[in-house]
N, C-alpha and C positions, 0 to 999 in steps of 0.2 A: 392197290386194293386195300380195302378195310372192311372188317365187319359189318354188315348193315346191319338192322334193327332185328329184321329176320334171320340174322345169322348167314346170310348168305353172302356172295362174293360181289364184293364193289373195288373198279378198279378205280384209284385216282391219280390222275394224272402228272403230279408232281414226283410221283413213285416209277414212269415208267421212261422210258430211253428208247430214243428209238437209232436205229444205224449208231449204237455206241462202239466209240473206236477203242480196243482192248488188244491187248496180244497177248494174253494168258486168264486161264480162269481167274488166279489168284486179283490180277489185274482189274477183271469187271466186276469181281466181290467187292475189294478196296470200291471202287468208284460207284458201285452203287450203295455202298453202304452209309457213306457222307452225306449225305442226305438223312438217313434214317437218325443217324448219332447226333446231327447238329439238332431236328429236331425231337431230341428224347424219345423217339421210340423204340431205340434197342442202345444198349451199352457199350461203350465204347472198346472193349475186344468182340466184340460181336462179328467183324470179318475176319477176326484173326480164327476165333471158334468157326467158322462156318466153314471156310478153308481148311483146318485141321480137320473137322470132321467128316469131310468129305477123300481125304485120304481113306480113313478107316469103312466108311461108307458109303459111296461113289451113286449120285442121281441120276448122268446120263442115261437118256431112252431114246429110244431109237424109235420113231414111230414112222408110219409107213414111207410118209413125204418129207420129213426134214427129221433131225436131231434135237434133244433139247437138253436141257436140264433145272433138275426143281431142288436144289441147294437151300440150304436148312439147318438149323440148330436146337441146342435144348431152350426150354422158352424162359431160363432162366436168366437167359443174355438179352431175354424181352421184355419192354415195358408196354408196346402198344401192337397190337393185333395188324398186318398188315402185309400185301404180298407187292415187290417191284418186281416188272418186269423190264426185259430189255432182249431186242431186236439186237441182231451184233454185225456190225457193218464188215467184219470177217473172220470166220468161224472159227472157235475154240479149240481144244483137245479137253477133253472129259473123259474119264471115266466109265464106261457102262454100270448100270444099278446090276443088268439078269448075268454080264460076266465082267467081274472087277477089273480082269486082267485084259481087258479089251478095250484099247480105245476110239471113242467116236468124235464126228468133229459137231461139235453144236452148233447152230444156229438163234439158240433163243433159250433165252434165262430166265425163268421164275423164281424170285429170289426170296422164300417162306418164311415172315417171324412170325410168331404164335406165342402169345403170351401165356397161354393155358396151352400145357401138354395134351388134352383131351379133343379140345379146337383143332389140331392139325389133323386128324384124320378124316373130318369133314370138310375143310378148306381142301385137304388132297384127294379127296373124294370130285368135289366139285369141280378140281383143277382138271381130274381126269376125263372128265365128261367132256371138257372144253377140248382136252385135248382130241377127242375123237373126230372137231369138225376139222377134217384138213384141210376146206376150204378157210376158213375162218384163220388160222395159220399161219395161211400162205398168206393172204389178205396184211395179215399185219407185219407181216416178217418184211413188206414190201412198202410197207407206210413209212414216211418219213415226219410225221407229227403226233407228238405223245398223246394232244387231246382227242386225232384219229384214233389212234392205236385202241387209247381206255373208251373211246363209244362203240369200237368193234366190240369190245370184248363184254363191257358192258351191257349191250346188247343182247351178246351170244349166253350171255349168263342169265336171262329174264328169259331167254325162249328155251 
C-alpha cells in the first residue's frame, strides 16, 4: 500500500506476501521489512523499532473470523508512506492490543509505515473498515498470489 493522490489506500504489490513462512513475529517483521530498507522507504532499524515497540504496545485483534495484527512505528524511522501486508502460511503468537497479557495466534499482518504521524490515524482508520469485510479476509488469507491479494484489497478499499 501507498498513499494515493486521494490520500487513500493503495495496495502494491511488491509490498505484500503471501502464505509467508515465519516462525515468530520478530521473524516476519525482519522479512518484511527488506524490502522496505532496500528500497528507502523506512530506515534501517526500522524492524528492530517496530519489534521493540510492539512489546510495550502490542496490535493483535482478534476480529470475529481470524486474528491479525497491524504493527507499527514512529514515522520517524519513515521515509515513504506505505502499508505491507502478509498472509502467514502459519500462524504467529501476538500480543493482544484490548489485553496485553493475552495471547492470540495471528493469521495476517499489516505492517504500517507512516511517514507523517497525523497520516496513521486515517490509514487505521481505513485499515479498520477493511477489516470489517470478513469475507474479503478470508478471501485473501487463502490466496497464494500477491498481485491477487493487492486487487482483493484494492478493490475492497474503492467500494
Amino acid at each position: 500500500m501507498s498513499e494515493g493522490n486521494n490520500g487513500g489506500l493503495v495496495f502494491d504489490q511488491q509490498f505484500i506476501y503471501a502464505q509467508l513462512d515465519v516462525d515468530s513475529f520478530a521473524d516476519a517483521i525482519n522479512k518484511m521489512s527488506q524490502k522496505l530498507i532496500k528500497q528507502n522507504y523506512v530506515v534501517s532499524e526500522f524492524p528492530e523499532k517496530v519489534i521493540a515497540r510492539e512489546k510495550d504496545f502490542p496490535t493483535g485483534l482478534a476480529l470475529s473470523n481470524m486474528n491479525i495484527s497491524i504493527p507499527h512505528t514512529e514515522a520517524s524511522y519513515v521515509h515513504k508512506t506505505v502499508v505491507s501486508v502478509a498472509t502467514l502460511k502459519n500462524k504467529i503468537n501476538v500480543h493482544s492490543m484490548i489485553d496485553p497479557k493475552q495471547e492470540i495466534q495471528s493469521s495476517m499482518l499489516f505492517l504500517i509505515s507512516v511517514n507523517d504521524p497525523k497520516g496513521q490515524i486515517t490509514i487505521l482508520k481505513q485499515l479498520m473498515k477493511l477489516f470489517q469485510k470478513e469475507n474479503l479476509l478470508d478471501t485473501i488469507l487463502h490466496l497464494e498470489d500477491a498481485g491477487a491479494i493487492a486487487q482483493e484489497l484494492n478493490n475492497a478499499v474503492e467500494n
